[in-house]
C-alpha positions in Angstrom: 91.7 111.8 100.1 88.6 113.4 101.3 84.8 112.1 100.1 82.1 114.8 99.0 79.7 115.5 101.9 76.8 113.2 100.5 74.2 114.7 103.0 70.8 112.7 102.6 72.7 110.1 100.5 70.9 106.6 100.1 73.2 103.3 100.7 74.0 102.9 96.9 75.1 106.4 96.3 77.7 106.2 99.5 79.1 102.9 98.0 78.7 104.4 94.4 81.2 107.2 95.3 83.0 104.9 97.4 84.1 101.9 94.9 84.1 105.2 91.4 87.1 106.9 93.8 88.5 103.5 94.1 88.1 102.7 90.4 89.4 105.8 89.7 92.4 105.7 91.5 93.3 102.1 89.8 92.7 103.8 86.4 95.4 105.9 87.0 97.6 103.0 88.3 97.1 101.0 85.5 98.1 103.2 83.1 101.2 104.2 84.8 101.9 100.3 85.1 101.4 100.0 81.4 103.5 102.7 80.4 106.1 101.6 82.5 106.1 98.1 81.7 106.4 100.1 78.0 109.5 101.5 79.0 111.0 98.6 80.5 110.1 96.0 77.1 113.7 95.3 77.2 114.1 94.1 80.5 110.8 91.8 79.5 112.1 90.5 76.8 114.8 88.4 78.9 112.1 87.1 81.2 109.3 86.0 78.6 109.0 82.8 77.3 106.9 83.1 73.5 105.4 86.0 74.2 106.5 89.6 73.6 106.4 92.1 75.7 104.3 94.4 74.0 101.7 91.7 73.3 98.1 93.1 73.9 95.7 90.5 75.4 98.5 90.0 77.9 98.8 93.8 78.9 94.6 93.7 78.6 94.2 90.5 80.9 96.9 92.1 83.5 95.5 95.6 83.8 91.6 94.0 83.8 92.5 92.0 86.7 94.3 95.1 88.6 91.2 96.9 88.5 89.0 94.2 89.3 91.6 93.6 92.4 91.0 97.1 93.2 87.2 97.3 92.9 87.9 94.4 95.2 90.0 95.6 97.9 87.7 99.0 97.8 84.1 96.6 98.0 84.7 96.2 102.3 85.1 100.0 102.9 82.2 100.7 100.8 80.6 98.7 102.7 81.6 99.8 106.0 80.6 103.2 104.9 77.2 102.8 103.8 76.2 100.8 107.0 77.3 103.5 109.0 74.5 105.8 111.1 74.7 109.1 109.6 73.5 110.6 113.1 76.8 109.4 114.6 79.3 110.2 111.7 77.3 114.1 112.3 77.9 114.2 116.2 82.0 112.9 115.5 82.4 116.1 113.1 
């Protein structure tokens, strides 16, 4: 997946766009996790102890903690990205 040219960008707005593609990207995963944990509630329901498999703060805690994962895993190439010269990412292009 290609980044918008940020030309003239400040440090915050690289690791903005950085970590919101990132965050995005888990959205989307998340939601397809949750529907297809959904669809496979009766599969769940042999493996759960006292909970059922459509109970909420489960599926809430789960899903928060993906995307906080994700923000996670994406924080290092933000990071990497912003301290980059912009002089030398122009003369690779």
């Amino acid at each position: 997946m290609r980044l918008p040219k940020r030309l003239g960008c400040q440090r915050s707005g690289v690791i903005l766009v950085i970590l919101g593609s990132g965050a995005r990207l888990a959205a989307v995963g998340c939601g397809l996790g949750l529907l297809g944990a959904v669809a496979a509630s009766r599969l769940l329901r042999s493996f759960l102890f006292e909970v059922s498999p459509f109970d909420p703060s489960v599926l809430a805690i789960s899903a928060i903690a993906m995307l906080l994962l994700a923000l996670a895993a994406s924080a290092l190439p933000a990071r990497r990205a912003s301290s980059t010269d912009p002089m030398l990412a122009l003369r690779g292009e």
